[in-house]
N, C-alpha and C positions, 0 to 999 in steps of 0.2 A: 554698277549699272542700276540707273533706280526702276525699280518695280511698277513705276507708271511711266509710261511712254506718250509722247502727245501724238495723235493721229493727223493734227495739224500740217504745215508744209512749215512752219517755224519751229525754233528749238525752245522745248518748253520742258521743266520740270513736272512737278505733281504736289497732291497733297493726298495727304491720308490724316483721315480722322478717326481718334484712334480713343477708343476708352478703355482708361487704367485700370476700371474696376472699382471698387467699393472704399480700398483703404487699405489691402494685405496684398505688400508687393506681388507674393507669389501668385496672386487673383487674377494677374496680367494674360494676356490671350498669348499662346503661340505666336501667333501672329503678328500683335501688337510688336514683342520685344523681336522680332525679325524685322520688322519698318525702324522699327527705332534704332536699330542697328544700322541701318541705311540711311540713316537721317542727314541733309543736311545743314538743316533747321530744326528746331524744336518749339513749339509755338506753348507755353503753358501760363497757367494762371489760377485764382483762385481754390487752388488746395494743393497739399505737400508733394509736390511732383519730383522730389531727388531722389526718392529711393526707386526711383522707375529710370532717371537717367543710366544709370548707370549703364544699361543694355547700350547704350552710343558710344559710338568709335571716340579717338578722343580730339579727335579734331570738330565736333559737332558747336555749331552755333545755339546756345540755349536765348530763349528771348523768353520775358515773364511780361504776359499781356496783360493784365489784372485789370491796371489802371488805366487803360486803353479804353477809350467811345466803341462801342462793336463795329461803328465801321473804319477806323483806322484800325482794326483788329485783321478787320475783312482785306483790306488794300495790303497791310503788311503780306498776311499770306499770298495773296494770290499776285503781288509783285515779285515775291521770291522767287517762286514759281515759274513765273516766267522771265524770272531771271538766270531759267536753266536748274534752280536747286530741288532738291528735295524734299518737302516741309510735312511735319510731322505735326497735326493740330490735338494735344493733349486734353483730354476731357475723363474728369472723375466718374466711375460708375460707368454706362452706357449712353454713348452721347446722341444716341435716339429717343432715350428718354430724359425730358425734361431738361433738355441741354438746347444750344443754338444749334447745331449742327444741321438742322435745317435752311435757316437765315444765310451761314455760311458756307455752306456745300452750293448754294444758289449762287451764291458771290462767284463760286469760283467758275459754275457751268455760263454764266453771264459775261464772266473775263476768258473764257474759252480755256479753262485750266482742266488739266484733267484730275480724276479724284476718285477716291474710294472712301466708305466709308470700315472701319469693322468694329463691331458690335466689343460691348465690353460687358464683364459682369457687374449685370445693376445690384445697387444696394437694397431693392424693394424684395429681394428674391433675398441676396448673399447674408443680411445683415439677419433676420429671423431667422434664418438655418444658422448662422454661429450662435444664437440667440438659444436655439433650440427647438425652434419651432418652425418647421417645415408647412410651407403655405395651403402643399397640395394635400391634405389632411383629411381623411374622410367626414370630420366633424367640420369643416367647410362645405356651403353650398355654393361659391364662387369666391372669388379675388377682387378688388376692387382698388389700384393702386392712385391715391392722390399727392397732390404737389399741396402741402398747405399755403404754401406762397400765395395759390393764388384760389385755395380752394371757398367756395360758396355754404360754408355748412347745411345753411339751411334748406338748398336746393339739396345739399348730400344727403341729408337724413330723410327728407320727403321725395329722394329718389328710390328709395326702397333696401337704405340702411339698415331698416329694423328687421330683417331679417336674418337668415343664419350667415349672411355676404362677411366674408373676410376685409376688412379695410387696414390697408396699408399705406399711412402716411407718410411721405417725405416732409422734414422738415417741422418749424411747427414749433418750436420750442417755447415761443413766446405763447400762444394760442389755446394752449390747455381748456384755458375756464372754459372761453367760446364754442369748443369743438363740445365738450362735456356738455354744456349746456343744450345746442341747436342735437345730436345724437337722443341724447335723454329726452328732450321734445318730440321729436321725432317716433319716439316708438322704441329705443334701445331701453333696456331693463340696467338698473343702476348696477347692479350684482352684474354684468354683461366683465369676463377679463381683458384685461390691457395690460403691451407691455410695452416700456419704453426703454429701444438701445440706444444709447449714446458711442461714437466712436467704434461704431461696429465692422467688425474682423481687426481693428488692429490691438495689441495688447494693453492700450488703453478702454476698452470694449467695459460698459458696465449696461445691467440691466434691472429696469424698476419696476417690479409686476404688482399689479394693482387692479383695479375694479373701474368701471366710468366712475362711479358714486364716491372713492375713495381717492380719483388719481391724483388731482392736485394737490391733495397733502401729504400722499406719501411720495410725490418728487420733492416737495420743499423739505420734506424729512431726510431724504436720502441726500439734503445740500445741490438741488437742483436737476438738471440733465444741461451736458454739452453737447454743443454742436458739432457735426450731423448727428442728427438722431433720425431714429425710424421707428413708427408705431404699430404698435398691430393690435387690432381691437376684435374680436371674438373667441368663440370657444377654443379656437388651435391653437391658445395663449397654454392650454393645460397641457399642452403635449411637454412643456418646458422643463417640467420636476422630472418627467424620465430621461428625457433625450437631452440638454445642457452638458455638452460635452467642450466646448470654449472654454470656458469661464470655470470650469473645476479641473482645469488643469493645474499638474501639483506647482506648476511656483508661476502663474496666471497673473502676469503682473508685477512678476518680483521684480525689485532692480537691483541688477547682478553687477560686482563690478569685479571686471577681470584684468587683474595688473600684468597683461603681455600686450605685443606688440599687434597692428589687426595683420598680416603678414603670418602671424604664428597661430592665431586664434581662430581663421576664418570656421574651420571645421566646431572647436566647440562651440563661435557664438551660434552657429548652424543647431544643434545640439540642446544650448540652451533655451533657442526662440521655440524649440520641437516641444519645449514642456511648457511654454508661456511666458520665458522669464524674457527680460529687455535685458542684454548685455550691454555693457560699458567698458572699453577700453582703455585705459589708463599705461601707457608704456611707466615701466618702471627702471628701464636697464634701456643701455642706449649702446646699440654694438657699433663697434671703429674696428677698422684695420691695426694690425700688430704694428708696434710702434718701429720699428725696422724688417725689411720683406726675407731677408738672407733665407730664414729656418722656413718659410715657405716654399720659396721657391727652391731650397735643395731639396725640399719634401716632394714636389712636384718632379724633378728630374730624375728620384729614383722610383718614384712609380712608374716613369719611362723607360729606367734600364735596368726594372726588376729586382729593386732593391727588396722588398718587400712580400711576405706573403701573405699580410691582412693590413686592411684600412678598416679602425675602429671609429665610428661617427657615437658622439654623443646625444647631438643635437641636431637640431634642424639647422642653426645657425652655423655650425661647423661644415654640416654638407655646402650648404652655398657660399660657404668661405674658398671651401675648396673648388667649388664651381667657377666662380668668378676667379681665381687662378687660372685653370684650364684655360677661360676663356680667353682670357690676357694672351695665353701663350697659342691662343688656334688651338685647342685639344677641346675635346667633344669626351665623350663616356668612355668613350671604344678605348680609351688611356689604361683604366680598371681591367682590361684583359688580361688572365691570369692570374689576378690577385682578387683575394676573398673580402667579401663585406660583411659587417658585424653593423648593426645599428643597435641602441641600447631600448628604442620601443616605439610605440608606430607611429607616430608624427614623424622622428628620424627616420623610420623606414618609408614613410610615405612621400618623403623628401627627397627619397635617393631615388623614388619608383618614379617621380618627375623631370628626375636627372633622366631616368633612361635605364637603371640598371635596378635591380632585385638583388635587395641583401642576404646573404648565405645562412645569416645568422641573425636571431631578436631572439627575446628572451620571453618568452610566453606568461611567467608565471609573476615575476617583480621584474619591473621595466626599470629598471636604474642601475650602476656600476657594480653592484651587489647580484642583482641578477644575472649580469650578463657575465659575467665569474663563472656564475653555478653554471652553464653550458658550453663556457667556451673550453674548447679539448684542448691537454697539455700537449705540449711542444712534443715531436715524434721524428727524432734525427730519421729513422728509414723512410715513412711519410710525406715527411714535410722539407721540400727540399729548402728551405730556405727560412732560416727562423725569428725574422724581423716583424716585428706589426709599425705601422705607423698611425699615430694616433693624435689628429687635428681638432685640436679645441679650444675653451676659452683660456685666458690668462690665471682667473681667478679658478681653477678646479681645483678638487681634492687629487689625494696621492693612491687614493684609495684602486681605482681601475689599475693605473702602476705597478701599484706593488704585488697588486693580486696576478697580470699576466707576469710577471716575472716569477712568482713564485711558481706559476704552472710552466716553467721554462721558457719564457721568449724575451728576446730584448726588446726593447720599447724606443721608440722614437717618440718621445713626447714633443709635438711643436704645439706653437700659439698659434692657432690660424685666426684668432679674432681677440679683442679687448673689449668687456663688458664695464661698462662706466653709466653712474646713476644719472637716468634721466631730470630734464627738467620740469619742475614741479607743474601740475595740471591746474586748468583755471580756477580761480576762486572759486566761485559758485560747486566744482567738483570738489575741493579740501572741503567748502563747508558742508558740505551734503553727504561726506565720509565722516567728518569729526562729528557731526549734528545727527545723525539715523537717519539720513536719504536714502541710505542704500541698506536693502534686506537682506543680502546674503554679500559675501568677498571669494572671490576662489585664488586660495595661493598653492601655486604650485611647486614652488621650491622655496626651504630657504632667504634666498636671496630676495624674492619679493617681500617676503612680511620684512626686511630691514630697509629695504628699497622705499616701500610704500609709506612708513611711518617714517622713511625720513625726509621723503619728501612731502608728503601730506597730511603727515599725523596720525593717529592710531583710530582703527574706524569705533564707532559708535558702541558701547554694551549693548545696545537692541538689534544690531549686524549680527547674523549670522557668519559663523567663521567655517571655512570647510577648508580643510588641509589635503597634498596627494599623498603624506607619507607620516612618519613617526618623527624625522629627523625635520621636518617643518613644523608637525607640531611643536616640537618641544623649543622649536625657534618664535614659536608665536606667544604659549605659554610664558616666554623667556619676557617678552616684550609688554606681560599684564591683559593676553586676549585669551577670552574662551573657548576654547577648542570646539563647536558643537560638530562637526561632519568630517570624519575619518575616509577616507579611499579605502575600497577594500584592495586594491592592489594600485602601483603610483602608474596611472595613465590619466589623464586627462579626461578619456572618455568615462572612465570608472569614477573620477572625482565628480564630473556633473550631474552622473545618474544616484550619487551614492546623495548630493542635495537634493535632486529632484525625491529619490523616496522620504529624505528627511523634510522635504513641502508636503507630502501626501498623508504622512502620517500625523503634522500637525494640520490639517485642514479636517482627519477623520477625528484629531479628538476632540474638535471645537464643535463638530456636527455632533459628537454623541455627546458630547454637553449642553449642547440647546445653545453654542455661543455663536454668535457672529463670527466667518471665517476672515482674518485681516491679515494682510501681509507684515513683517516683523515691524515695518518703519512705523504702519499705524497701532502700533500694539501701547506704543507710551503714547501718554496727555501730553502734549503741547510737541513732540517730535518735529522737527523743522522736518520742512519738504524741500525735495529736490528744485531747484531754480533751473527753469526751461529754456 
């Protein structure tokens, strides 16, 4: 049901105009991503609005108005509309501010649409506080937000600019000398601070602080400002050296690339954005179905009739192997009645807790077949009435789990519930920006990805940071000519991103206690190819 209703006596849709906010998907209103969930239109244009679809069903009509006259912009929506649909009008930042949402909210009260507006987080507020400068600063005597689009400096500054007033520019990039000059006429003192964000709240976020007197040569020094940018010109520029908490995040910019699948990653690239890094996905391994179903599906029938006292999951890939069985056959969780679950660590436990059931058993201390040994208890003829494990995994595993429960007494059903086979090689622009230093850090998690990755893309860059989950992946990367810099202190995932993130922190503190420029690994070499966008 859509959320606007026409009061009319005909059937009519609605619109909502909805602002995404600054630049940082999670910036989105409540709200917003509840209409966009309802959507069924999406009206967007003029800045990166895919990381916001996502919140829509998937049947949603996306329309990119960019290149649209504003009133064939105006007629699409409020035709939709009353063609019964839902329409969702996308606008960056707050579309109260300095947006049309005016012009267009009229269109629609004139076409007898009905409409809401809801407010988004503006960049004039959001971009100085990731900046580090919070507006409402008691070394402010007011706020003063302008559009340079269309701003009149000269009327700015002999409006009573030269005083303690906070000015906060939209835009502008082109405009520097002008604004410098008409302010410093004005009455502003050349020593007065400025700071200019570019790209601000998302992890391409830089910022150039500077002086009126000195600003346009330390932007042509810092190789320019991109757009959007935001300026803020007085003394609550100085709050920046204590409170800059964005921008000295330990890996603020890194580009992280992680050879799994986005299916298996969701939670660390979650994880990695928390410390500032941009993840990249790179599948390196490409699961299929076992080449004949037989050892599945007899796996499947005696978990039915109790063949079984433990189901051992390796993986996440195993749990949903064995899922999509179930589901083939009508069987739901409640099949696992009576028999124990062993996951070997918590992505596989958090895999099964999505199935529906909670494993008996994880290994707290080393998440891997080695671990899961050290806790799992030997076989117990008075106990245990039943002394079978069944145990669904890849083709390609070790014998290692095997041999270990049979030596604590139980037989083993080893089946194939899946076949791991190397993916296909990622686009150019990705091999050259792994073989060339585009990428500051690699996170391999087993194994099988440092042979996977170098063989299908090459071996990443000497200036990549290399971070391994275990000892038995190091010595597989060492094997292949990479330098090991970041160990797991135990093999999780979660432990592998925190264990780079303090190896980002601690080289970010010792470039500050040497007076150096803090750079991400890729800019650390002369001439280092960049990543291609």
């Amino acid at each position: 049901m859509n959320p606007i209703t026409s009061t009319g006596s005909g059937s009519c849709g609605g619109v909502a105009f909805v602002g995404a906010g600054p630049g940082d998907e999670n910036l989105l209103t409540l709200r917003g991503a509840h209409l966009l969930a309802l959507a069924d239109v999406v009206v967007v244009g003029g800045f990166a609005a895919e990381p916001f679809l996502r919140h829509c069903g998937p049947d949603v009509e996306v329309v990119d108005a960019a290149d649209l006259e504003p009133a064939e912009r105006d007629t699409l929506v409020t035709a939709a509309a009353k063609d019964g649909k839902f329409v969702v009008r996308l606008f960056a930042g707050d579309p109260g501010l300095f947006c049309r949402v005016t012009e267009e909210a009229a269109a629609c009260a004139q076409a007898g649409v009905p409409f809401e507006i809801v407010p988004g987080v503006s960049s004039a507020v959001a971009v100085p506080e990731y900046a580090g400068i919070p507006l409402g600063s008691a070394r402010s005597g007011g706020v003063r937000v302008v559009d340079a689009g269309y701003a009149d400096w000269s009327a700015i500054a002999a409006g009573g600019a030269s005083g303690s007033e906070t000015l906060v520019i939209l835009g502008g990039e082109e405009s520097f000398g002008e604004m410098v000059k008409a302010l410093v006429a004005g009455g502003r003192p050349e020593d007065t601070p400025v700071a200019v964000t570019s790209r601000g709240t998302t992890t391409e976020q830089a910022t150039v602080v500077s002086t009126l007197g000195r600003l346009s040569a330390d932007v042509k020094s810092a190789g320019g400002v991109s757009a959007p940018a935001v300026t803020v010109v007085g003394d609550v520029v100085s709050t920046r050296e204590d409170l800059s908490w964005f921008e000295t995040k330990p890996l603020f910019g890194w580009q992280v690339l992680v050879p799994r699948t986005k299916e298996q990653s969701a939670s660390l690239s979650d994880q990695l954005r928390s410390y500032g890094a941009v993840p990249e996905l790179v599948p390196t391994i490409s699961v299929e179905p076992p080449r004949t179903p037989q050892q599945m599906e007899r796996a499947v029938r005696g978990l039915v009739t109790g063949r079984y006292q433990w189901v051992a999951f390796t993986s996440a890939n195993a749990v949903r192997a064995v899922r999509e069985k179930f589901e083939e056959y009508g069987l739901d969780a409640r099949a696992f009645a009576g028999v124990k679950l062993a996951a070997v660590g918590e992505q596989t436990a958090a895999a099964l807790r999505a199935f529906g059931v909670r494993p008996d058993l994880v290994p707290a201390r080393q998440q891997s077949s080695e671990g899961l040994l050290e806790v799992w208890p030997p076989y117990d003829a008075t106990l245990d009435p039943i002394d079978r494990v069944l145990l669904p995994r890849a083709d390609i595993a070790t014998d290692t789990l095997v041999a270990g429960l049979q030596k604590l007494g139980w037989e083993v059903d080893d089946v194939t519930a899946y076949r791991t086979v190397r993916a296909a090689p990622p686009p150019a622009p990705t091999r050259e920006a792994i073989k060339g230093g585009g990428f500051d850090a690699v996170l391999f998690t087993s194994s099988s990805t440092v042979r996977n990755l170098v063989g299908i893309a090459g071996k990443p860059h000497p200036v990549t940071v290399i971070a391994v989950i275990g000892p038995q992946t190091a010595r597989t990367a060492e094997e292949y000519g990479l330098r090991v810099d970041v160990k797991a202190p135990k093999a999780s995932v979660t432990a592998l991103a925190a264990a780079l993130a303090e190896y980002g922190a601690d080289q970010r503190a010792a470039a500050l206690r040497a007076g150096e420029p803090v750079l991400r690994p890729s800019a650390r070499r002369r001439g280092a190819r960049r990543r291609v966008k």
